[in-house]
N, C-alpha and C positions, 0 to 999 in steps of 0.2 A: 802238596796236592796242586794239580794243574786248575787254573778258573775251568777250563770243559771239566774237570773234575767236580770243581765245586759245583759248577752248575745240573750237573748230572744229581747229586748229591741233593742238591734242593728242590730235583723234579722241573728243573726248567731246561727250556731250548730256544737256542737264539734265533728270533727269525731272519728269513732273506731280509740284506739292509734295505730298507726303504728308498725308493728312488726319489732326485727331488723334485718337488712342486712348483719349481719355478724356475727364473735364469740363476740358477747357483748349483753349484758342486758338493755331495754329500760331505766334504772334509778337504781340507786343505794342509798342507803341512811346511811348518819352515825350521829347520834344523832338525830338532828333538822333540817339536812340538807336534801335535796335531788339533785343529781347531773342528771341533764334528758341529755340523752344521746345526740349527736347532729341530731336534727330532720331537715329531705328537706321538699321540697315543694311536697309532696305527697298526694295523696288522689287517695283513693279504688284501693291502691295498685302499681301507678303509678306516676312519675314524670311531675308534671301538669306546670312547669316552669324551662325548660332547655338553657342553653347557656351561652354567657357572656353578662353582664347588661353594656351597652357603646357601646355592639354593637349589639348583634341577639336581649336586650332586653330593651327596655327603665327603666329609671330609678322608673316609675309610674308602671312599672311590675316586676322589681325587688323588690320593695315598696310589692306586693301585695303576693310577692312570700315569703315576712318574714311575714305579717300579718299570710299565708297559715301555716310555719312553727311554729308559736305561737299558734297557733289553734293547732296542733300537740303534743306542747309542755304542752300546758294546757292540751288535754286528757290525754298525759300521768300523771302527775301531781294529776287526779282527779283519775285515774283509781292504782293510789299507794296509795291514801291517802281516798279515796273517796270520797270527797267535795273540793270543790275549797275555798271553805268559811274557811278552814282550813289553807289554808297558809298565813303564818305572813307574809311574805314578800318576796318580789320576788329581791335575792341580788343581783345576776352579770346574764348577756345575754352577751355569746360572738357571734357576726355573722361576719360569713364568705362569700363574695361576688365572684363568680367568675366574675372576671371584665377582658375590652375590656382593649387591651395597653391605656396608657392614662388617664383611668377614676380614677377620685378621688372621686366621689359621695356618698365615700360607706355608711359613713354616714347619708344621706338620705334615702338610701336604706334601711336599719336595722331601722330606726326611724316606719316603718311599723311593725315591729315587738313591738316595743317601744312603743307606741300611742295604741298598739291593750291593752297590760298588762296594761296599768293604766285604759285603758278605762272599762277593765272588774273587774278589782280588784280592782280597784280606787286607793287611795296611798300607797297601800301594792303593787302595781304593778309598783311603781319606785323605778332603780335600777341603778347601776351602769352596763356600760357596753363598749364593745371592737367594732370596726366596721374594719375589715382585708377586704384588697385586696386580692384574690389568683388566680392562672391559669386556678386551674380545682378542680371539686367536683365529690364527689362520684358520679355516675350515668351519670354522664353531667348535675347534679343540678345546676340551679342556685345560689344559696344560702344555706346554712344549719344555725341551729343556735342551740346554748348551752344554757342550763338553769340550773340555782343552786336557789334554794329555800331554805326560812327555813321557818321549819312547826309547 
């Protein structure tokens, strides 16, 4: 089954890739690799999951706010390479949580991210990956998150 397969299959659709927000390039590539820039929880343009997860946001909408940035992360992905069906594997995911004093979740939190890649890529979409506490994200995002592929 194709990932548009899978994805179709679990009711999702990739959005347009996000353009970026500052002096940098959605994705850069060197050999086999591709490095995706750090994507939020955007969509049509806007910040759809803002605050800290512990506290303005439960940890089931910090969950849902890395699924958002994986969706993000795969269009860009497909809109460099043009098929999803194309990449070998999906190496390292770093996410970054802005999290409430206190919370140590963050690991749960990125697992949305985590769970969304295998589910669409099946086991080219397990990867090694980072889950960071931090204060504050670009925009007042909740969340952002890093992707390196090899294609």
């Amino acid at each position: 089954m194709s990932a548009r397969d899978r994805l179709t299959a679990l009711g999702l659709t990739l959005p347009a890739p996000p353009q970026p927000a500052g002096a940098y390039t959605r994705a850069t590539r060197a050999g086999e690799l591709i490095f995706v820039a750090g994507q939020l929880p955007l969509r049509d343009g806007g910040i759809v999951y803002a605050g800290k997860v512990g506290g303005d946001l439960s940890v089931e909408d910090g969950y849902a706010a890395c699924q958002l940035c994986a969706l993000n992360a795969l269009s860009v992905l497909e809109a460099e390479i043009g098929s999803l069906d194309e990449v070998k594997q999906i190496l390292r995911m770093s996410g970054f949580v802005c999290s409430a004093p206190g919370f140590t979740d963050q690991a749960k939190v990125v697992n949305g991210a985590s769970e969304l890649m295998k589910e669409v890529l099946g086991d080219r979409g397990i990867h090694a990956r980072l889950a960071i506490g931090v204060s504050e994200l670009p925009l007042g995002a909740a969340v952002e998150l890093e992707v390196i592929a090899q294609v």
